[in-house]
C-alpha positions in Angstrom: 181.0 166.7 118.1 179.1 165.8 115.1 176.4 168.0 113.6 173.1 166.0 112.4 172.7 165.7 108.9 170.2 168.7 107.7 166.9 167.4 106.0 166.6 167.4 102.6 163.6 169.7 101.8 160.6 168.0 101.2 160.5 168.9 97.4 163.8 166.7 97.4 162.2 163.9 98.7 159.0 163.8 96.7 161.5 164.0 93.6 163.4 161.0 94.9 160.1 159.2 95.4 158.8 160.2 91.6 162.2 159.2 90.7 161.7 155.6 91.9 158.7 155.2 90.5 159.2 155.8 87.6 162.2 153.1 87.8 160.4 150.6 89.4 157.8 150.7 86.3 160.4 150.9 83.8 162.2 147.7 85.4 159.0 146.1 86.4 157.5 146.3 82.4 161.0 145.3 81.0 160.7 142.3 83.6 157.2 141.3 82.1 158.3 141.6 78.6 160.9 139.2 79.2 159.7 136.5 81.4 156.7 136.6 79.0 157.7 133.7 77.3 158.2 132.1 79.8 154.9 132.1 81.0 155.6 133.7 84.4 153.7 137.2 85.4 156.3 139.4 87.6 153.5 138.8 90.3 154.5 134.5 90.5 157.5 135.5 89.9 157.5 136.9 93.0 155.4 134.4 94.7 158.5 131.7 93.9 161.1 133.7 94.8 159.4 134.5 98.2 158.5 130.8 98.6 162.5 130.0 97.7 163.9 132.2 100.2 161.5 131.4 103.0 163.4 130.5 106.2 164.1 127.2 107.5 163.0 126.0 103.8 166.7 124.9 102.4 166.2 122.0 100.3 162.8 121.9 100.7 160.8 125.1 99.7 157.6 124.7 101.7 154.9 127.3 103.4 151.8 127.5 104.0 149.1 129.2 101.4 148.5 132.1 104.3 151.8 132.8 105.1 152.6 133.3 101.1 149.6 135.7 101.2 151.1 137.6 104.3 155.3 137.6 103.1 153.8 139.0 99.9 151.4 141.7 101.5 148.2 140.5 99.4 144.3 139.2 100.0 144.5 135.3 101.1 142.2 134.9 97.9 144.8 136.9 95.4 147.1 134.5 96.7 145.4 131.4 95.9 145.0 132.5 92.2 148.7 133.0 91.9 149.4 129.7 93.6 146.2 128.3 91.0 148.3 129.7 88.1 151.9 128.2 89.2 150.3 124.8 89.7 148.9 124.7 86.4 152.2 125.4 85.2 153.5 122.6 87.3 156.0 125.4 89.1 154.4 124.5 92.7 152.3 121.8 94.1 149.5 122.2 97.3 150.5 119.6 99.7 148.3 119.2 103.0 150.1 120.6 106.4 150.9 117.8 108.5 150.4 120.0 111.7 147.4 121.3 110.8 144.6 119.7 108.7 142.8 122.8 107.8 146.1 124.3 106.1 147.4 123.7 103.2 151.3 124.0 101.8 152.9 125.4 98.8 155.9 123.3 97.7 158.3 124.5 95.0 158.8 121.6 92.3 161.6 120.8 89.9 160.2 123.0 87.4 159.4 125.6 89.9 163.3 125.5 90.5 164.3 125.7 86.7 161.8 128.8 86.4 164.0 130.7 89.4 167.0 130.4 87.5 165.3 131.7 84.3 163.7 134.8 86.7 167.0 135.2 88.6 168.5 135.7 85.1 165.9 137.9 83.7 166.5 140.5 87.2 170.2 140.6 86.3 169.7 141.0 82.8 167.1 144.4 83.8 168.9 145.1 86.3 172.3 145.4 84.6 170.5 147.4 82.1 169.0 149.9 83.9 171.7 150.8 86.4 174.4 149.7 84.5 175.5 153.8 83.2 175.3 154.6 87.3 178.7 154.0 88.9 179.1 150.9 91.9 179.9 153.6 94.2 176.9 155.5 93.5 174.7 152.0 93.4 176.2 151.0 96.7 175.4 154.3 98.2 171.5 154.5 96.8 171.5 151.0 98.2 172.6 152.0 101.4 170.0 154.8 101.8 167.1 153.0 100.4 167.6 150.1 102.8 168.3 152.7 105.6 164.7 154.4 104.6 163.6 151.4 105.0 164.3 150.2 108.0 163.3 153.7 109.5 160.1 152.8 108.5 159.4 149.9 109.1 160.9 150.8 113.2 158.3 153.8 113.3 155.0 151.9 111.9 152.6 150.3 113.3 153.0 146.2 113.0 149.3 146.5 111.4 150.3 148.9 108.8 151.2 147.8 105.5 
């Protein structure tokens, strides 16, 4: 018979939460320094790589403006400034929706690919650096309880909680 795993005290888990806060703005300002020249904010950075890997958009990277604004948990308005800034860039272009009139689509372009390569680079290159001294196994196993964490709480909160 297996004994549940104790609960780490409390104190434990606030640590591990200051703990990855502190990494996520470490990786996150070493992220912006280096897609700087680039032109790209980690924010449409984000926006791109969430409008890549959008299902059922192989080939084809397509959404609509208020589903990029919900995948990427901001206002509708925030997200038509970001999707402003990449088409200015000439990362993504606004095509209307063909089953709906009212809606409009957000199509990664040619560029908008060359700039995911360039951002898929950049996370490696962070990445690599900041967990780099930290052993695989140890990786693999903070992995394994951060997506565990996860999915705990995202199974006990309400679907209109954020």
């Amino acid at each position: 018979m297996s004994v549940p795993a104790a609960e780490p005290p409390a104190e434990t888990a606030a640590d591990l939460a200051d703990a990855l806060t502190r990494a996520m703005k470490r990786i996150r300002r070493q992220t912006m320094v280096r897609l700087e020249p680039y032109g790209i904010t980690p924010g449409q950075a984000r926006a791109l790589r969430t409008l890549a890997h959008a299902p059922g958009c192989e080939g084809r990277e397509t959404m609509r403006l208020s589903e990029l604004a919900e995948r990427l948990h901001i206002a509708p308005r925030s997200a038509t400034t970001v999707v402003d800034a990449l088409e200015e860039a000439g990362l993504v272009e606004r095509t209307p929706d063909p089953d709906d009139r009212r809606a409009v689509r957000v199509v990664l372009t040619a560029d908008g690919h060359g700039a995911l390569e360039r951002i898929g680079l950049v996370r490696q290159e962070v990445a690599q650096e900041y967990f780099g001294p930290v052993s695989r196994a140890e990786q693999e196993a903070l992995l394994r309880a951060l997506r565990s964490a996860e999915l705990a709480f995202e199974a006990a909160r309400p679907a209109d909680r954020g």
